[in-house]
C-alpha positions as CSV (number, residue, x, y, z in Angstrom):
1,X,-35.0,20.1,-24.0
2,X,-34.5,16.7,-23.1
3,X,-31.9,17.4,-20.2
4,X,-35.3,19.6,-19.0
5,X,-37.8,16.7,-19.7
6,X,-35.7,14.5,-17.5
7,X,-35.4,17.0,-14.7
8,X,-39.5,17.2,-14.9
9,X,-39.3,13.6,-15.1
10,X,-37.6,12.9,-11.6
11,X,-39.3,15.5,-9.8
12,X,-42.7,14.0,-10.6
13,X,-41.2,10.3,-9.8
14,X,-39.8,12.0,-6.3
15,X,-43.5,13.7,-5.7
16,X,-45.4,10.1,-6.5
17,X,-44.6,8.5,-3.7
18,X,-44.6,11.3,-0.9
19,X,-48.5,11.9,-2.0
20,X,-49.3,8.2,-2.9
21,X,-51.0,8.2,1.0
22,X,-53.2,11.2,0.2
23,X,-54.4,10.0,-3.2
24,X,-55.2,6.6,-1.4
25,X,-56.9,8.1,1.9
26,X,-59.2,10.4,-0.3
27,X,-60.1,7.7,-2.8
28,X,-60.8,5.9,0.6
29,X,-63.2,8.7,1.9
30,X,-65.2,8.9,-1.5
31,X,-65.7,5.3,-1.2
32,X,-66.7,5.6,2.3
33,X,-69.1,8.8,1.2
34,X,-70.9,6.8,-1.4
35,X,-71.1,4.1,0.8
36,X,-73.0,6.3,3.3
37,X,-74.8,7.8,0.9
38,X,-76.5,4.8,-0.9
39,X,-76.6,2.2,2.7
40,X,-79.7,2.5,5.1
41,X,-79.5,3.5,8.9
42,X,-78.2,-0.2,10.2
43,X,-75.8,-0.3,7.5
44,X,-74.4,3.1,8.0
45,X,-73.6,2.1,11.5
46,X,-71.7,-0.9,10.5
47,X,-70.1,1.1,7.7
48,X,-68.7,3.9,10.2
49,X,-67.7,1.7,13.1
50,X,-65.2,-0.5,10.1
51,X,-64.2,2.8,8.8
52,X,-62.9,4.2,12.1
53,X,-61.8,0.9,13.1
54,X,-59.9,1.0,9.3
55,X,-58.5,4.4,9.6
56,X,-57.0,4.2,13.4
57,X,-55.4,0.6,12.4
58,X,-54.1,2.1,9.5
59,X,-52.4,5.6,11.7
60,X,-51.1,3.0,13.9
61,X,-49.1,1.2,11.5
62,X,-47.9,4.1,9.3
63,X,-46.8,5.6,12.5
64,X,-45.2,2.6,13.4
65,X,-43.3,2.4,10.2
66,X,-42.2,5.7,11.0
67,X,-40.6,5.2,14.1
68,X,-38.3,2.5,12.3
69,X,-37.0,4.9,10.1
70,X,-36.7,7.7,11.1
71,X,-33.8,9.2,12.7
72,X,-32.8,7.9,16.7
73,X,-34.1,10.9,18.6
74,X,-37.0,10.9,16.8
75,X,-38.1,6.9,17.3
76,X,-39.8,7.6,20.8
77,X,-42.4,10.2,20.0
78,X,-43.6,8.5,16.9
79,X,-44.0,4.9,18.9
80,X,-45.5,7.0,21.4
81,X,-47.6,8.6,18.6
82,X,-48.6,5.0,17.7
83,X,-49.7,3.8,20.9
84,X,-51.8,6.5,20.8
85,X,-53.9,5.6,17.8
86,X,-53.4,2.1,18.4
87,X,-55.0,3.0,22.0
88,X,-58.5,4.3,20.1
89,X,-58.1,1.1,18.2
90,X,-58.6,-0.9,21.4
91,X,-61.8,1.8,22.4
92,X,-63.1,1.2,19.2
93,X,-62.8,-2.1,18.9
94,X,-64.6,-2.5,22.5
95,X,-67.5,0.3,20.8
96,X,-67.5,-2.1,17.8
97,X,-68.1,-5.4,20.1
98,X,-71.0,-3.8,22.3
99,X,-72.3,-1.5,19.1
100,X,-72.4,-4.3,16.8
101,X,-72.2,-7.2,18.3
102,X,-73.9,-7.3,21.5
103,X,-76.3,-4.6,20.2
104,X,-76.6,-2.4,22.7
105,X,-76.2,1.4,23.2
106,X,-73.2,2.5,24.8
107,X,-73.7,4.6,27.9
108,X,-71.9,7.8,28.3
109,X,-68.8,7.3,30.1
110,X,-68.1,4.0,29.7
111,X,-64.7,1.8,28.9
112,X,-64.0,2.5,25.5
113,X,-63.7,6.3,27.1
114,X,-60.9,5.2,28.7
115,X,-58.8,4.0,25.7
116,X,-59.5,7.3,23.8
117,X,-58.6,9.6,26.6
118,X,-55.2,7.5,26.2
119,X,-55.3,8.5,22.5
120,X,-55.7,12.4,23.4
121,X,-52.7,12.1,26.8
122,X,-50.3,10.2,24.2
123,X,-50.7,12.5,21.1
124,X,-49.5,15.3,23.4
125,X,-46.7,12.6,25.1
126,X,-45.4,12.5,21.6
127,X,-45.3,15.7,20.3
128,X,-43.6,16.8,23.7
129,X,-40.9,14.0,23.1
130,X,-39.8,15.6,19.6
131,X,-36.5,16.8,19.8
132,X,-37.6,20.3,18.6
133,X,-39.7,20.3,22.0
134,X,-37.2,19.0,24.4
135,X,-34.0,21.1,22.9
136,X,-36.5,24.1,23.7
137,X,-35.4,27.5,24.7
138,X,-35.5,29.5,28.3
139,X,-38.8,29.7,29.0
140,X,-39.2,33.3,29.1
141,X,-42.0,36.3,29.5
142,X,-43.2,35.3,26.1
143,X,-43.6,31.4,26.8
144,X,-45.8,32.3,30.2
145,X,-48.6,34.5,27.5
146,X,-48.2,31.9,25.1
147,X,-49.4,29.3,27.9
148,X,-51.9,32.1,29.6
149,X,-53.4,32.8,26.5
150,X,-54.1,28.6,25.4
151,X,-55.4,28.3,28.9
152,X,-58.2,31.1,28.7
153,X,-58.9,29.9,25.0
154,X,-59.3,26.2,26.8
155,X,-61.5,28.3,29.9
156,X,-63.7,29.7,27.2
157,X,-63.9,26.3,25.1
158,X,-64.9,24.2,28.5
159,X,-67.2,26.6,30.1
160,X,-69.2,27.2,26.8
161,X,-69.1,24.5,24.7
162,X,-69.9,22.1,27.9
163,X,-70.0,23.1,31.1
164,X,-72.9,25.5,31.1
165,X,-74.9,23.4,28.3
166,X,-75.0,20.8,30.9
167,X,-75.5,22.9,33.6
168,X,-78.9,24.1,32.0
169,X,-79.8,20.4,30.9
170,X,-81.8,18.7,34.2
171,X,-81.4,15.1,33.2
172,X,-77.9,15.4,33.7
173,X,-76.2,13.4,36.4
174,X,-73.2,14.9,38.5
175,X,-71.3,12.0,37.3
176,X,-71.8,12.7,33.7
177,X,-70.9,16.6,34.2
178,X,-67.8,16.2,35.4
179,X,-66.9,13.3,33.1
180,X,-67.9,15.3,30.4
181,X,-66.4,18.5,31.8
182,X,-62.8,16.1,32.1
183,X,-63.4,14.8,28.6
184,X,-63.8,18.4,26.9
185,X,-60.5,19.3,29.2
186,X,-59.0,16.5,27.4
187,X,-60.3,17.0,24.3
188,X,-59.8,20.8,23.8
189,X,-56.1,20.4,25.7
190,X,-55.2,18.4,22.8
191,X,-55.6,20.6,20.4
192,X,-54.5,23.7,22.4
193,X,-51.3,21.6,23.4
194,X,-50.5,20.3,20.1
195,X,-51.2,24.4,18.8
196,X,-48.9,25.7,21.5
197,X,-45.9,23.5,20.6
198,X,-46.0,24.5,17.3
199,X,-46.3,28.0,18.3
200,X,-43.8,27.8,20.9
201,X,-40.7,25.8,19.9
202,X,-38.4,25.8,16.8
203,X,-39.8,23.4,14.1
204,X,-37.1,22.7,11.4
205,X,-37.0,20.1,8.8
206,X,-40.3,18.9,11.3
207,X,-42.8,21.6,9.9
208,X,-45.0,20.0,8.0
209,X,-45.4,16.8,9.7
210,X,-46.4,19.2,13.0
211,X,-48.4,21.7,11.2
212,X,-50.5,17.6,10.0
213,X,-50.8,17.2,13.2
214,X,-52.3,19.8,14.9
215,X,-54.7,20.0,11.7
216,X,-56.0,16.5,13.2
217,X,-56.0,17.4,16.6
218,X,-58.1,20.7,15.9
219,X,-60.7,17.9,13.7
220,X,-60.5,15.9,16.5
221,X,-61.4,18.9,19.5
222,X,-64.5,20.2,17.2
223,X,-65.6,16.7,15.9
224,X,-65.5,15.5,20.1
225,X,-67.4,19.0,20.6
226,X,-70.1,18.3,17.8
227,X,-70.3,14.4,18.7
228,X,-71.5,15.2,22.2
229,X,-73.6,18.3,21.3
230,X,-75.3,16.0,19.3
231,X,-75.6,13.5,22.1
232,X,-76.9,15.9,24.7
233,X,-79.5,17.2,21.8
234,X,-80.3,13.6,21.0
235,X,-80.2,14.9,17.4
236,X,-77.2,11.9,16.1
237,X,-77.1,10.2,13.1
238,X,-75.3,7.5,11.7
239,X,-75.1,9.7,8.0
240,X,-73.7,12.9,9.8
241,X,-70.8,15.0,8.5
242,X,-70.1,14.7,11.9
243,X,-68.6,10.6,11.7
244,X,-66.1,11.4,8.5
245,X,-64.3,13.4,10.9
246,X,-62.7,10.7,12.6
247,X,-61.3,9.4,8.8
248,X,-60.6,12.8,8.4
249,X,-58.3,12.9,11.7
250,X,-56.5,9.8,11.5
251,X,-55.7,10.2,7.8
252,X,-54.1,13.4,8.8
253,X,-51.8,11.9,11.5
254,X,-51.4,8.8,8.8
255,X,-50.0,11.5,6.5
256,X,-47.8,13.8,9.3
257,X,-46.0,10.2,9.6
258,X,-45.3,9.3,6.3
259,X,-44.1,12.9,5.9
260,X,-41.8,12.6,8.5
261,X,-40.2,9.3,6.7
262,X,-40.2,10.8,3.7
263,X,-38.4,13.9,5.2
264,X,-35.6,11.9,7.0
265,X,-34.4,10.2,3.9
266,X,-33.4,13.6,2.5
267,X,-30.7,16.7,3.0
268,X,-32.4,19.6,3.5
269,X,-29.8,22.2,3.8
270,X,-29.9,25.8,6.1
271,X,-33.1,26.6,6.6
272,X,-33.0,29.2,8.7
273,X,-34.5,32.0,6.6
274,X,-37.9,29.3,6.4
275,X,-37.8,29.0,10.3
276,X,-37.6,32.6,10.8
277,X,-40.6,33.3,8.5
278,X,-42.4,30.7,9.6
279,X,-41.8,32.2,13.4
280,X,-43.0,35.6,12.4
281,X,-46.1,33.7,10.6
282,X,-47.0,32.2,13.8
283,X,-46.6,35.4,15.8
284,X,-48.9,36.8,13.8
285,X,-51.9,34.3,13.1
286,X,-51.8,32.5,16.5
287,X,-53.5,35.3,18.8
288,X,-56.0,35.7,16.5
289,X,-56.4,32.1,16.0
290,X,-57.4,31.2,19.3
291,X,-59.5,34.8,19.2
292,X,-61.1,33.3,16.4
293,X,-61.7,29.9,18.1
294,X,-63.5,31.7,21.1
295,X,-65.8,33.5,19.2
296,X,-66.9,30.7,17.4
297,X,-67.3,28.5,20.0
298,X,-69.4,31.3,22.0
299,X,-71.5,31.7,18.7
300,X,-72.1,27.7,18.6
301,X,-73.6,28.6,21.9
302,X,-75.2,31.6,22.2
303,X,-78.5,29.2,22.6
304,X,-77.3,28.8,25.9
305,X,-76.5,32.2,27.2
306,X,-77.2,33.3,30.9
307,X,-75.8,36.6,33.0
308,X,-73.5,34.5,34.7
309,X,-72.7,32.6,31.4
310,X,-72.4,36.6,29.9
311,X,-69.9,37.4,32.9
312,X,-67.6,34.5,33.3
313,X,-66.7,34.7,29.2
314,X,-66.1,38.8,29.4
315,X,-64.1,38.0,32.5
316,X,-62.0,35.0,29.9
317,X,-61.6,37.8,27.4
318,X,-61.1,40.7,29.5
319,X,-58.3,37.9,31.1
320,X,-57.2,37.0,27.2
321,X,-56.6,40.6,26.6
322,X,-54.7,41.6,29.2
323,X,-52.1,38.3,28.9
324,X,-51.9,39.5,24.9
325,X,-51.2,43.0,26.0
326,X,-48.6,41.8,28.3
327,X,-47.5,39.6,25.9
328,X,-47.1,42.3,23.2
329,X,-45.5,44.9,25.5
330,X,-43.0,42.3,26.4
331,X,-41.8,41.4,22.8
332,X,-41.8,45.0,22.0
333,X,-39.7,45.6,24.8
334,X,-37.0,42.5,23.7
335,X,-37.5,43.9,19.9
336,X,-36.2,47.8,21.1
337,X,-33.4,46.0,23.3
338,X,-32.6,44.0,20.2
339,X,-32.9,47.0,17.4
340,X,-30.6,49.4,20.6
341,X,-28.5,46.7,20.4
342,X,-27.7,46.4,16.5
343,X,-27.0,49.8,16.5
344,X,-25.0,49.9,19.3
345,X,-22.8,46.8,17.5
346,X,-23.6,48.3,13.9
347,X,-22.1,51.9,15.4
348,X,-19.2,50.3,16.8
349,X,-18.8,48.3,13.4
350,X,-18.6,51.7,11.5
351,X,-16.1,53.2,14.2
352,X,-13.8,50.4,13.5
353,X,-14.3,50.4,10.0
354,X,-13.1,54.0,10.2
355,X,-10.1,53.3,12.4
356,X,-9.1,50.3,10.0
357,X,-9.7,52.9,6.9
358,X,-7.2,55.0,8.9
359,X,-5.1,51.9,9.8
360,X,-4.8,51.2,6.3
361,X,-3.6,54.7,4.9
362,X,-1.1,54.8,7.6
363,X,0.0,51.5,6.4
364,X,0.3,52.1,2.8
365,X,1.7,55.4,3.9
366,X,4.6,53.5,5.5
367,X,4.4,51.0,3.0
368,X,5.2,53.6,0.4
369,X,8.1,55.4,2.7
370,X,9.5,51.7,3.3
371,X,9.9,50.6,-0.1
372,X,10.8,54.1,-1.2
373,X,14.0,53.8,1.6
374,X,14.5,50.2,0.5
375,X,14.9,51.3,-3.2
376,X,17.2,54.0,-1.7
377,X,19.3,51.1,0.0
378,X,19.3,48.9,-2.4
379,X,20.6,51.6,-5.1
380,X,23.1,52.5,-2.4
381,X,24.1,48.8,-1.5
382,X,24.4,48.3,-5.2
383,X,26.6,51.3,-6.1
384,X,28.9,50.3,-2.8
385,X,28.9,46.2,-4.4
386,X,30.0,48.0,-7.3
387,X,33.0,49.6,-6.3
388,X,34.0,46.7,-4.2
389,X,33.8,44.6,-7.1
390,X,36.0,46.6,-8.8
391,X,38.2,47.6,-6.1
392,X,38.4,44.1,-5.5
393,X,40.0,43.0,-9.1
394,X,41.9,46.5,-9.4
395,X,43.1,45.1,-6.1
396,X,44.3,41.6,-7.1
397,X,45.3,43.2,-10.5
398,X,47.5,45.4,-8.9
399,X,48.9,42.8,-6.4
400,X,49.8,40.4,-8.4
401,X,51.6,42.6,-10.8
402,X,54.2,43.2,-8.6
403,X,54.1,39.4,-7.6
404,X,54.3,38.6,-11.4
405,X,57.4,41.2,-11.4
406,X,59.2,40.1,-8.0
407,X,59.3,35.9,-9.8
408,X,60.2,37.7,-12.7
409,X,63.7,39.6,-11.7
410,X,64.5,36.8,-9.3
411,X,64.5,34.4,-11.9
412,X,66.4,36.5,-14.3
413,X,68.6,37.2,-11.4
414,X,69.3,33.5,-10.6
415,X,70.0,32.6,-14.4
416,X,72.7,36.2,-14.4
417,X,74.1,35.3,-11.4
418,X,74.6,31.6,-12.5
419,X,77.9,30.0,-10.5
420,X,78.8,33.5,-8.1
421,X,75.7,32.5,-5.8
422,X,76.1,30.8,-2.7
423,X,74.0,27.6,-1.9
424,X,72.3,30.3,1.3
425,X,72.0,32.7,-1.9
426,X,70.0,30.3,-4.1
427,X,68.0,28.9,-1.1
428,X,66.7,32.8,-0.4
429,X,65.8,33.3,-4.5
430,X,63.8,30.2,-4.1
431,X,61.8,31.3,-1.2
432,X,61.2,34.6,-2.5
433,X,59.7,33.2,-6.2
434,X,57.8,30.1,-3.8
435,X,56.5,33.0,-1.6
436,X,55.3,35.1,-4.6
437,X,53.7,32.3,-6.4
438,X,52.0,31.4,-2.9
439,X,50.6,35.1,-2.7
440,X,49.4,34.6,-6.4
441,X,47.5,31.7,-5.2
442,X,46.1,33.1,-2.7
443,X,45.0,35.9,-4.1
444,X,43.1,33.7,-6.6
445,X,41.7,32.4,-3.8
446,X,40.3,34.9,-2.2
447,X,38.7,36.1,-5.2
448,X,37.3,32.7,-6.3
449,X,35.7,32.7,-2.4
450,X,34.4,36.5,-2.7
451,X,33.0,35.9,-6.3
452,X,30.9,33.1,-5.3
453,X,28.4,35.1,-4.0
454,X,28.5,37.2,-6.8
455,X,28.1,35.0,-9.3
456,X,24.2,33.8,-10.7
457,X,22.9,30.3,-9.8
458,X,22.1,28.6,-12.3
459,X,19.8,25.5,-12.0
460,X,20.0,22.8,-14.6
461,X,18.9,19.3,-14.8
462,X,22.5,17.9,-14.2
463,X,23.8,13.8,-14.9
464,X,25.6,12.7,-11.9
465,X,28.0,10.4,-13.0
466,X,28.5,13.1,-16.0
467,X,29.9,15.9,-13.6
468,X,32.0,13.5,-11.7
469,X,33.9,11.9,-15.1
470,X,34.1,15.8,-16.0
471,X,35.8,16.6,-12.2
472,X,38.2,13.7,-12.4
473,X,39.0,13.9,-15.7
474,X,42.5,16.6,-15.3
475,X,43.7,14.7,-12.6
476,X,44.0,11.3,-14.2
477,X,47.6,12.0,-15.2
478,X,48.3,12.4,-11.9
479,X,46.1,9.5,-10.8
480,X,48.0,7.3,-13.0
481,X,51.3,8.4,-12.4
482,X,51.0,7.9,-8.6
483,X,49.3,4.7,-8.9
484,X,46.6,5.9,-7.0
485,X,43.7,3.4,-6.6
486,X,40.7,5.3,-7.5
487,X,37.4,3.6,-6.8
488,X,34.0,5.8,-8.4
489,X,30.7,4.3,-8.1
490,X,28.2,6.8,-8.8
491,X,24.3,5.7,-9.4
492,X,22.8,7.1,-12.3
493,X,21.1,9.6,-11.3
494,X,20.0,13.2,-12.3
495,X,19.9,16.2,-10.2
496,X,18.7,19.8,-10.4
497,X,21.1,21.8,-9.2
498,X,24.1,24.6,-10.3
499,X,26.4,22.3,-12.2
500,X,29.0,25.0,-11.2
501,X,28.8,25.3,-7.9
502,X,29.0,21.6,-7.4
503,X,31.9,21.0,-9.7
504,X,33.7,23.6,-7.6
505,X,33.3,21.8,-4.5
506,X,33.6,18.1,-5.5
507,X,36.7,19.5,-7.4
508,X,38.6,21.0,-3.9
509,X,37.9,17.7,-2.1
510,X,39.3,15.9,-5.2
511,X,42.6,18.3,-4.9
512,X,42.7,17.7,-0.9
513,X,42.2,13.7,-1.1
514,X,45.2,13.7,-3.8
515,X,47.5,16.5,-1.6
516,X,46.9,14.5,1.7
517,X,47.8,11.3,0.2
518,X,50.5,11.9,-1.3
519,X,52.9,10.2,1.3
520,X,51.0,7.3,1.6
521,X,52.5,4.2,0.2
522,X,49.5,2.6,-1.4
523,X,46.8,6.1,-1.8
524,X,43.5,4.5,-2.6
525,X,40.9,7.8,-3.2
526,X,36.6,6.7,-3.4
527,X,34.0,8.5,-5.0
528,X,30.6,7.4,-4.2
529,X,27.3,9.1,-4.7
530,X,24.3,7.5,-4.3
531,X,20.6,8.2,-3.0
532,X,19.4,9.0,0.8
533,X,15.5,9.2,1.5
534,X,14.5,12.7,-0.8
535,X,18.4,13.7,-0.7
536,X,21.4,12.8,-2.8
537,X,24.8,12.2,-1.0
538,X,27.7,12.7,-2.5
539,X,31.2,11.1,-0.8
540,X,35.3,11.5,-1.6
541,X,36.7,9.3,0.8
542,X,40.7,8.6,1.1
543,X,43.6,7.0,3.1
544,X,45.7,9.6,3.9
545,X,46.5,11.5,7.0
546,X,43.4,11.9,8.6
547,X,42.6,14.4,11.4
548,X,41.5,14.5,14.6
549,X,37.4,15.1,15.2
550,X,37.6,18.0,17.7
551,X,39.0,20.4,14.8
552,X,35.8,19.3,12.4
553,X,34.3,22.9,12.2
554,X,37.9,24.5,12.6
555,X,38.7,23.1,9.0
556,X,36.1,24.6,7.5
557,X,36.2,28.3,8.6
558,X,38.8,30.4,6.3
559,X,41.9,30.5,6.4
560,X,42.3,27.6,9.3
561,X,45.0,24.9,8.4
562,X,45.9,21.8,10.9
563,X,49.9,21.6,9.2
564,X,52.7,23.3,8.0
565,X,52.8,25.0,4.9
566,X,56.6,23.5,4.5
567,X,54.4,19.7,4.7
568,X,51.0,20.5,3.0
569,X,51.1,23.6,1.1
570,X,47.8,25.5,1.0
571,X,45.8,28.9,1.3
572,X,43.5,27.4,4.1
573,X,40.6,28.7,1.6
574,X,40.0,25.1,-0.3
575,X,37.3,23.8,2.4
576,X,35.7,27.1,3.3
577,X,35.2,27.7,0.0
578,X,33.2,23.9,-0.5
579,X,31.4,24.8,2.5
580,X,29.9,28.0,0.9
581,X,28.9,26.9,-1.9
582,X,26.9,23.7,-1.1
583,X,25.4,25.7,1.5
584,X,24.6,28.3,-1.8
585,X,22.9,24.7,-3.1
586,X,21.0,24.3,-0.5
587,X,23.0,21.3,1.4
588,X,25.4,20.7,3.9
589,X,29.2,19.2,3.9
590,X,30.5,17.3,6.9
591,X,33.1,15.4,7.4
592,X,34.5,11.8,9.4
593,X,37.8,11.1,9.9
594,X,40.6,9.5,12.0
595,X,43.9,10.8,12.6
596,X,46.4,8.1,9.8
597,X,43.5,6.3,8.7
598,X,41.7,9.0,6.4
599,X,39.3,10.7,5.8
600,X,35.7,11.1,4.1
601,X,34.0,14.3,3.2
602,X,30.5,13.7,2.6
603,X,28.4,16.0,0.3
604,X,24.0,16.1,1.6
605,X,21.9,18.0,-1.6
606,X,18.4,18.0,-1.1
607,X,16.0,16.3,-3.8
C-alpha cells in the first residue's frame, strides 16, 4: 500500500507542473470574464485591448522558452513560432496606441494589419520548419487530394464567408474587397495549412503540441471570420464572445509550447502502434471535417445567397467530391497492392516454412543415421583398441620372455663355462645379454609411448616446486656421486595440470641432462621454472654435449638419435615421448642448444 501511495504520489507531482499553464490561463480568462461582465463599455475596451496585449506577450515568451530547450532541430520553428506572436504583439500594441491613446477608430486596413498578417505567414513558417514536416514522405496521389481538398474547403470559406458578402454590400470600396478578400485567404490558409500538416505528415512524440496548435489556428480563422462579419454588420461590441477568442488562441499556442518542453525532457519509447492509430484517426475525420467546415460556413451565410452564389459553391463541392473520390480510389488502390502483396510475401513465408519443415526432417533423419553409424564406429573402433591393447602387452609379454630367457642361459652359460672361454668368447656373451637387455628397454618403451594415449588425464591442482623435489629425488645418489652441480630454482607456484604426465616428461629431460653429461669434467644441470605472461615455463638446462640447431625437430620424432649407441646408449623414444605428452597438456617443448656448450629444454604450459 504505501509502495502504491508513492507511485500515485509522483504521478500527480509529474502532472502539476505540465498543467500548471492551463490552471493559470483559465483562472486568467474567469478573471478577464468577470471583469467584462461587471465594467462599462469604455472600460471593456481598455480591458480587451490589455488582455490581448497580455495573452500574445505571454505566447511569445513561453514560445520563446521553448525554443531554448527543446531539442536542436526543433529550436527554429518554435523561434519562428515566437516571432509570430510577438509580431501581433507589435499590431496590437499599434491598435492599443491609436485605440486608446489617440482615441480614434481604426480604419479597415490599416498598419496594425500588417503585423498580424505576419502572425498568420509565421505560424505556418513554423509548423512547416518542424522536423516531422521537413523529413516528409514522397509526395504522392494521396498528398495532391489532401492539398485539392484544403484548397476547395479554403474556395468555399473565401467566396462565402467574404467575398460575396461584400460583393452585395454597396459601401464597399475596391480597396477594402480585396484587402479583405487577401485577409480571409490569410486567415482561413492558416488554419487549413496548420490542418493539413497535421493530416499530412508523421507526427510522433509532436502530437499534442500540433493537435494545440491547429485548435488555435481554427479559433483564430472563425474568430477573424466573426470579427469582420461583425464589422461589415456594424453590429460589434466591446462584451462579445467574440473578443475572448483571441485569449482563447494564444493560450492555446502558450500551452502547445510548454507541451513541447515538457515532452523533450522525457523518453518516450516506440510509438509506432500511437502513430499508426492516430494516422487511421485522421483519415477518417479529416474529409468530413473540412465537409463539416463548408456546410457551416455556407449556413452562416445563407443570408446572402444568389444563383451565382448557389452555382460557384455546387461547382466547390461537386470539385470537393470528385478530388475525395479520386482520393479514395487511390488509397484503395495502394491498400489492394499492399494486402496482394502480404499474401504474396505471407504465401511465400508458408512455402518456406514447409521446405524448412522438410529441411528439418531430412536433417534429423541424417542426424539419426549419423549418430546411429558413429555409435557403430565407435563400438567398432573400441572393440579394434581393444584387441590392440591386448595384443600389444601379449606382444611385449611374449617378447620379452624370450629376452628374459636368452640373458638367462647366457649368464648361466658364462658362470659354466668359467676359464674354457676365450676373451672373443666372453666379449660375444656380453653383447648378446647387453643386446637383450637393450630390446627389454625398448620394448618398455614403446609401450610407455603407446600407453600414453591410453591412459586418463587427470587434472589436479599440482605444487610446482613439490613435483620437481619428487622428479629429482632418485637421482640424487647419482647426483652426488658425480659431483654434479645441480642448481633448482622453482617459484612457488601452483598449477592445474596431470601431475603424471608432467612428471614423465620433466623426468626424461632429467635422465638426458645426466646421460649427456656424463663426460664432462665439471657437469653443472639447472632446473628453473618460473612464470611467463598467463603461461608457466618450465626449464632443464645442462653443460654437456650439446647439438647442433638444424636437427631441433629431428630429435624429437621417434626413434631419431644424433650418436652411437656404443657412446650414448638409448631407445631414441625419451624425447618423442616428452613431446607427446606436454602436447597431451596442452603446451609445447622446444629446445636451444650449441654443439659442446649444452643444452636447455624448455617446457611452455598454459595458465
Amino acid at each position: 500500500m504505501a509502495a502504491e501511495a508513492d507511485k500515485i504520489t509522483a504521478e500527480i507531482e509529474t502532472t502539476r507542473p505540465r498543467w500548471g499553464l492551463v490552471y493559470a490561463w483559465l483562472a486568467g480568462l474567469i478573471v478577464y470574464g468577470i471583469a467584462i461582465y461587471v465594467a462599462n463599455n469604455a472600460v471593456q475596451m481598455w480591458i480587451n485591448d490589455i488582455a490581448w496585449t497580455v495573452a500574445a506577450a505571454a505566447a511569445a515568451y513561453f514560445c520563446f522558452h521553448t525554443s531554448r530547450q527543446v531539442e536542436p532541430e526543433r529550436r527554429r520553428a518554435w523561434r519562428t513560432i515566437a516571432i509570430a506572436c510577438a509580431s501581433w504583439l507589435v499590431g496590437q500594441l499599434h491598435w492599443n496606441y491609436v485605440h486608446l491613446i489617440v482615441g480614434v477608430v481604426q480604419p479597415f486596413p490599416s498598419l496594425n494589419q500588417i503585423f498580424y498578417a505576419g502572425f498568420a505567414v509565421l505560424i505556418v513558417v513554423g509548423v512547416m520548419q518542424l522536423p516531422e514536416a521537413r523529413n516528409r514522405e514522397r509526395f504522392t496521389l494521396k498528398h495532391a487530394g489532401n492539398l485539392g481538398l484544403v484548397t476547395c474547403c479554403l474556395a468555399v470559406t473565401v467566396v462565402l464567408g467574404m467575398l460575396e458578402p461584400a460583393l452585395q454590400n454597396p459601401s464597399v470600396t475596391p480597396l477594402f474587397l480585396w484587402v479583405g478578400v487577401a485577409h480571409t485567404v490569410l486567415v482561413a490558409g492558416t488554419f487549413l495549412a496548420t490542418l493539413s500538416a497535421l493530416w499530412t505528415f508523421r507526427w510522433g512524440s509532436s502530437w499534442a503540441p500540433m493537435l494545440l496548435l491547429v485548435v488555435a489556428t481554427c479559433i483564430y480563422a472563425i474568430s477573424n471570420f466573426t470579427y469582420a462579419h461583425a464589422l461589415l454588420t456594424e453590429s460589434y461590441l466591446p462584451d462579445d464572445v467574440v473578443n475572448v477568442s483571441w485569449l482563447l488562441m494564444f493560450g492555446l499556442v502558450a500551452a502547445a509550447a510548454y507541451e513541447q518542453a515538457w515532452l523533450s525532457k522525457r523518453e518516450h519509447g516506440d510509438i509506432t502502434l500511437k502513430m499508426q492509430a492516430r494516422e487511421r484517426w485522421l483519415e477518417a475525420v479529416m474529409p468530413a471535417l473540412l465537409i463539416v467546415i463548408m456546410v457551416a460556413v455556407a449556413l452562416s451565410s445563407s443570408a446572402t445567397f444568389t444563383p451565382r452564389v448557389i452555382w460557384l459553391s455546387a461547382t466547390l463541392f461537386i470539385l470537393f467530391a470528385i478530388i475525395l473520390g479520386a482520393r479514395e480510389a487511390w488509397l484503395q488502390k495502394e491498400s489492394q497492392q499492399l494486402t496482394y502483396q502480404l499474401i504474396t510475401t505471407n504465401q511465400q513465408l508458408q512455402d518456406a516454412n514447409g521446405e524448412l519443415r522438410h529441411s528439418e526432417a531430412r536433417y534429423r533423419d541424417l542426424t539419426t543415421a549419423l549418430e546411429q553409424r558413429v555409435g557403430e564406429r565407435t563400438t567398432e573402433l573400441k572393440r579394434a583398441y581393444d584387441e590392440l591393447e591386448g595384443f600389444s602387452y601379449a606382444v611385449a609379454h611374449d617378447l620379452k620372455a624370450p629376452l628374459r630367457a636368452i640373458n638367462g642361459f647366457a649368464h648361466l652359460f658364462e658362470q659354466e663355462m668359467q676359464g674354457q672361454l676365450t676373451e672373443r668368447a666372453r666379449e660375444h656373451l656380453a653383447r648378446i645379454r647387453n643386446g637383450s637387455v637393450k630390446m627389454a628397454t625398448l620394448i618398455d618403451d614403446l609401450l610407455s609411448y603407446s600407453h600414453i594415449d591410453r591412459r586418463g588425464m587427470q587434472a589436479s591442482v599440482v605444487s610446482v616446486p613439490s613435483l620437481v623435489d619428487q622428479v629429482l629425488s632418485p637421482y640424487q645418489d647419482e647426483i652426488q656421486r658425480r659431483g654434479i652441480v645441480m642448481t633448482v630454482v622453482v617459484e612457488p607456484m601452483t598449477v592445474r595440470v596431470d601431475a603424471s604426465g608432467l612428471a614423465l616428461a620433466l623426468r626424461n629431460l632429467v635422465e638426458n641432462a645426466l646421460k649427456y653429461t656424463r663426460d664432462t669434467p665439471t657437469p653443472r644441470i639447472a632446473v628453473v621454472c618460473r612464470r611467463k605472461d598467463a603461461g608457466v615455463l618450465l626449464a632443464v638446462t645442462d653443460n654437456g654435449i650439446g647439438f647442433e640447431m638444424q636437427y631441433h625437430d629431428h630429435i624429437f620424432k621417434l626413434f631419431q638419435r644424433l650418436h652411437r649407441d656404443d657412446q650414448y646408449p638409448g631407445t631414441g623414444i625419451g624425447l618423442a615421448l616428452v613431446r607427446k605428452a606436454i602436447e597431451r597438456l596442452g603446451g609445447r617443448v622446444f629446445a636451444h642448444s650449441k654443439l659442446g656448450e649444452g643444452s636447455t629444454f624448455t617446457i611452455e604450459l598454459p595458465g
